[in-house]
N, C-alpha and C positions, 0 to 999 in steps of 0.2 A: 450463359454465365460461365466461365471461366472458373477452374477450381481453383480455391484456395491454398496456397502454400507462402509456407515464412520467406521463401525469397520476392514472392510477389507483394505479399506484405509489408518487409523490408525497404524493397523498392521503392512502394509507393508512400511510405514514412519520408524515407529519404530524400525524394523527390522533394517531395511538399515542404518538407521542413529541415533539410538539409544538416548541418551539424547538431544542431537541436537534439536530432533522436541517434542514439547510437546502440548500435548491437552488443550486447553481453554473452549473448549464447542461445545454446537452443537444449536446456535440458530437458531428455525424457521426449525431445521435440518439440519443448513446449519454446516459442520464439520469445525471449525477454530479451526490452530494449531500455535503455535508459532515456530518459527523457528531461530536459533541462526545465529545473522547478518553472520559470517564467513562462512554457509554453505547452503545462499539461492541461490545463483545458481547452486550449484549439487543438491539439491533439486526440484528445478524449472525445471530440465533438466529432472532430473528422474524422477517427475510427468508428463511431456511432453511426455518421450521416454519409459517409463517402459508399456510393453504389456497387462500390468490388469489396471492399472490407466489410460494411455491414455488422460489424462489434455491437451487437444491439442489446446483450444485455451484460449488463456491472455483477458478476459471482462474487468479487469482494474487494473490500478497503481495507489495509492493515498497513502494521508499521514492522521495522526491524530496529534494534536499537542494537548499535557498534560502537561501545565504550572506548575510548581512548585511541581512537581514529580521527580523521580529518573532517571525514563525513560521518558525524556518528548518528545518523536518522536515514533510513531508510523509506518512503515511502510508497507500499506496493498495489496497484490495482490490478486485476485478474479481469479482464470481457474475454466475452464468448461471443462468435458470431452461430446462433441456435439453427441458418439456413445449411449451414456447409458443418457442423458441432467441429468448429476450428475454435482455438483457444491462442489469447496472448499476455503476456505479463510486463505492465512497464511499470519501472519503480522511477521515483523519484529523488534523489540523495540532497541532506539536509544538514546543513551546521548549526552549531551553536547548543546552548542549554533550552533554548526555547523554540523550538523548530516549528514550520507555519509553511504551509502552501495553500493555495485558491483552493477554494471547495466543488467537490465536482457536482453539488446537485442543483446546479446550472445546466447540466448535463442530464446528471439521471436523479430524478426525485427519490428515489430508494437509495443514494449515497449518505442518506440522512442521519440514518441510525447506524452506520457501517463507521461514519465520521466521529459522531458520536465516540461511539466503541474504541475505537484509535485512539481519540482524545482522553477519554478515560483513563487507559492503560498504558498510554505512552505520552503524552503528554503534548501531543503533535497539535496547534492550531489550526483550524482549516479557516481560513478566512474567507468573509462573504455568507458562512453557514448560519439558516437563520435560527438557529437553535441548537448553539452547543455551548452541554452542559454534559456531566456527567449522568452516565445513562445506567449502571451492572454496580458500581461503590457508591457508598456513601460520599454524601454530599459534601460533610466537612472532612473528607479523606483529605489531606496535603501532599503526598505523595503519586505519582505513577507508576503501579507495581511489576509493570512488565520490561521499565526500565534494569538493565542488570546491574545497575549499581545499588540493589536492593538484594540480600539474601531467598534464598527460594525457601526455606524453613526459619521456622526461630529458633537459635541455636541453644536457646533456656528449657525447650521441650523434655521435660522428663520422661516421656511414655519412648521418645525417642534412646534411651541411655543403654548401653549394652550390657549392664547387670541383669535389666529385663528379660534378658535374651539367654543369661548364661554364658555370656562372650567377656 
């Protein structure tokens, strides 16, 4: 077995899936590629199942939200391949007010509650998921609070006011 490294990685993304997957960087070392929303689950599958990569297990599903961008949805998966403890990151970029990609747990049963989570908090659709609903808020929340077009404090807090302080 041949060691793993992000160029042979890279390669074999590219190879397979040719403009589809494109390279962002390698922070920390860590290889993140971008991945075109239409082809992250053949991708997800093939880093899963293909005999050199071996990505066998999902560390997480999450989102990034970039207000007043083109792409203002990010969405990011972390596998680790646990034979070689190599790590990669591909996110997928998302428009619109209602953002939506294929659900990976087609892929990995445990994307379940990860998709969930995401959905919750950013408001991302995973489609095909057989059970998403809000999983950590209330049910009748109307809101995604991880969206930043929401304040991170309520600005009515009095325990917050700097008279408290002496300031």
């Amino acid at each position: 077995m041949d060691k793993l490294d992000n160029q042979l990685i890279l390669s074999s993304l590219q190879e397979k899936f040719g403009q589809s997957v494109k390279p962002l960087g390698e922070p920390h070392g860590l290889l993140t590629v971008e991945v075109d929303k239409e082809a992250i689950i053949e991708v997800l599958s093939f880093v899963k199942d293909d005999e050199t990569l071996r990505f066998n297990f999902l560390t997480d599903i999450t989102a990034v939200h970039y207000p007043k961008q083109e792409r203002e949805f990010c969405v990011v998966y972390h596998v680790h391949n646990m034979l070689q403890n190599v790590r990669l990151r591909l996110k997928v970029f998302l428009q619109g007010p209602e953002p939506s990609v294929a659900s990976a747990t087609s892929v990995w049963n445990g994307a379940n509650w990860m998709e969930r989570e995401t959905y919750d908090f950013f408001g991302v659709v995973f489609e095909g998921h057989p059970d998403l609903r809000r999983i950590l808020n209330m049910d009748e929340l109307e809101v995604f609070p991880m969206r930043k077009e929401y304040p991170l404090e309520d600005p009515n807090r009095v325990d917050k006011k700097d008279f408290y302080f002496g300031r």
